[in-house]
C-alpha positions as CSV (number, residue, x, y, z in Angstrom):
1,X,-7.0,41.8,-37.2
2,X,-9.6,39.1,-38.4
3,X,-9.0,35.6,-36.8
4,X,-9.4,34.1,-40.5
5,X,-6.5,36.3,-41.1
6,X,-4.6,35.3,-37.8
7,X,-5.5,31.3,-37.9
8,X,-4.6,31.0,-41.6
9,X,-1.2,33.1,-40.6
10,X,-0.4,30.4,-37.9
11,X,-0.9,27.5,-40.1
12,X,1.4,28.8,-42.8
13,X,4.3,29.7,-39.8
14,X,3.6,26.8,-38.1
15,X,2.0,24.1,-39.1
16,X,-0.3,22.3,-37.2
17,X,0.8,23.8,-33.5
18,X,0.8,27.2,-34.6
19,X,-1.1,28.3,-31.6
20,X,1.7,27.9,-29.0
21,X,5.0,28.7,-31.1
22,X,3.1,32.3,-32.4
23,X,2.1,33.0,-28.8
24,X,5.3,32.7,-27.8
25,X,6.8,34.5,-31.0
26,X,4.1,37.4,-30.4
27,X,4.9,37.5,-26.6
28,X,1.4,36.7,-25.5
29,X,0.5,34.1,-22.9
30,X,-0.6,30.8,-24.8
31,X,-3.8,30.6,-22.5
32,X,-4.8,34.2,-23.0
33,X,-3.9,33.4,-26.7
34,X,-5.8,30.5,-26.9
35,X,-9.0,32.5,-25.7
36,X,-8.3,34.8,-27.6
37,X,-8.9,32.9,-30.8
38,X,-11.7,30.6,-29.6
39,X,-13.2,34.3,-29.2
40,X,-13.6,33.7,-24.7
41,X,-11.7,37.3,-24.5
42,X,-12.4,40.6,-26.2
43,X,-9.3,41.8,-25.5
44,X,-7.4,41.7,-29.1
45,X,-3.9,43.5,-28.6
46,X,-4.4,46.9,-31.4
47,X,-1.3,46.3,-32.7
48,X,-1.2,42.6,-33.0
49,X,-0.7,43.0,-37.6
50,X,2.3,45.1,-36.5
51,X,3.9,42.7,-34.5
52,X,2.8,39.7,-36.6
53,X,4.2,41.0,-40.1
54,X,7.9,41.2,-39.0
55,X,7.7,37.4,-38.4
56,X,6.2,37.1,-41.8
57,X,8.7,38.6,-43.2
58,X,11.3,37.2,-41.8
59,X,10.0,33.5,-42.2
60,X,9.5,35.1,-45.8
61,X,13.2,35.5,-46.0
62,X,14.3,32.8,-44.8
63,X,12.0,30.7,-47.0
64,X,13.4,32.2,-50.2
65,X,17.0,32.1,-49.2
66,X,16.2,27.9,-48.7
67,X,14.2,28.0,-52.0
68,X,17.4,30.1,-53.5
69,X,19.4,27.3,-52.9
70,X,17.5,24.4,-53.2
71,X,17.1,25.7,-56.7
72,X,20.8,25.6,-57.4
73,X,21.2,22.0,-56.6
């Protein structure tokens, strides 16, 4: 996975302390996390897009269920 990919996914989950809340969501330690992205470690977990898109989705889903509302006043 492309840390473009993975840093611009964290923003949009997150916000601004996306690094902690998806290590935690992703079951990673935050410091080994943390290295990860400021590209210390080379260790990237092979199926890291597998276990990120199911919290996509689900935020996904949860977002449009809150917009479905919203919209109905």
């Amino acid at each position: 996975m492309r840390f473009d990919l993975l840093t611009r996914t964290g923003l949009a989950l997150y916000g601004d302390q996306w690094q902690s809340a998806l290590a935690r969501d992703l079951s990673i330690s935050h410091r080994h996390f943390s290295r990860m992205v400021a590209g210390e470690t080379r260790y990237i977990p092979d199926d890291l897009a597998d276990r990120l898109l199911p919290i996509v989705e689900a935020r996904r889903r949860l977002l449009d269920a809150v917009a479905r509302e919203i919209s109905k006043g």
